[in-house]
Each structure stands twice: as C-alpha cells, then as structure tokens.
Steps between C-alpha positions, in 0.01 A plus 500: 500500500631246320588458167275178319771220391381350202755210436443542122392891423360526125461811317175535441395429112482836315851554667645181352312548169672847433826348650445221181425812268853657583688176457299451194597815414884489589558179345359650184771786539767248589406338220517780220831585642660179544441322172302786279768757512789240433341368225373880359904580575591188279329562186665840508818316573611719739835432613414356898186291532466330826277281689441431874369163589317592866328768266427270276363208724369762764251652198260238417495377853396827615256543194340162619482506847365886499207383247419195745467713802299793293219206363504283748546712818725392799234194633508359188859521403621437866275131501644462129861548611549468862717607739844559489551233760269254360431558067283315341589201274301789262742776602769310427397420149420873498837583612687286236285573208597847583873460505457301206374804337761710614786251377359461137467884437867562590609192299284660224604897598832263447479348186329827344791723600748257368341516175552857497860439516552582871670254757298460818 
C-alpha cells in the first residue's frame, strides 16, 4: 500500500486557521514582552532596560501574518502570497510593508527609551 504523494500537501483550513490564531496569539505575547515591558520598565526607570530587535521585528510580523491566515484561510492567503519559490508581486509588497513595520517600532521603541535617559 502505498502512501498518496501529493507534490504540495495543505493542511486542511480549520488546521491553518487555528495555526493563524496561535501566531496571532504569540505575536501578541512577543509583543507585550518585547516593547510593553521595556517601556513599563522605563517609566519606573529601572536601572537595565533592554530591547531585542528579532523580538521586535518578529512581533508585528507574526501578529499580521497569524490574522491573515485566521480571516482569510490558507486558499486565500496562499493565492494572495504565493509560494515560497514563486511570491507574488502582492507578497512581496506584503513582505516589505511588514518589515517596514517592524523597523519603525524599534526606531520608535528607540527614540522612546532614549528619552527616558537610557542608551540603546
């Protein structure tokens, strides 16, 4: 008996739909502890406040791509992003928007922090 050898196996929806509900999720938790607790640490001006930029950048992306997949399913996004081989002229706007994001809220994390009076 053998096996069926899909060259492109998809999860099937409900699978990818929870899958964007815990990214959703995690990027939400990434999120609070990545730029809310540095900032919350700040305006107590505790004596180490620091920042991680993967955290950072990794937090909205995760935020955003998890809420695309929950809405819009794995079709939908998948035909809205592409592959990994191939992306979409779409995807890539996607994709940049998304690091653009990611770059101004360190550079603002950033600035804010440096107005407390701490060098980052």
């Amino acid at each position: 008996m053998d096996a069926p050898t899909d060259p492109n196996p998809q999860q099937p929806v409900r699978k990818m739909r929870w899958l964007g509900f815990f990214m959703s999720i995690g990027g939400g938790v990434l999120a609070y502890f990545s730029i809310v607790l540095p900032l919350v640490a700040a305006s107590h001006h505790e004596d180490d406040v620091s920042i991680s930029l993967k955290a950072v950048m990794l937090a909205p992306a995760l935020v955003i791509l998890g809420l695309m997949l929950l809405f819009m399913g794995n079709d939908r996004a998948g035909r809205l992003m592409g592959s990994r081989q191939r992306p979409t002229p779409f995807g890539w706007v996607i994709c940049i928007v998304i690091a653009g994001i990611g770059i101004l809220l360190y550079e603002w994390l950033k600035s804010r922090l440096r107005a407390y009076g701490y060098s980052i």
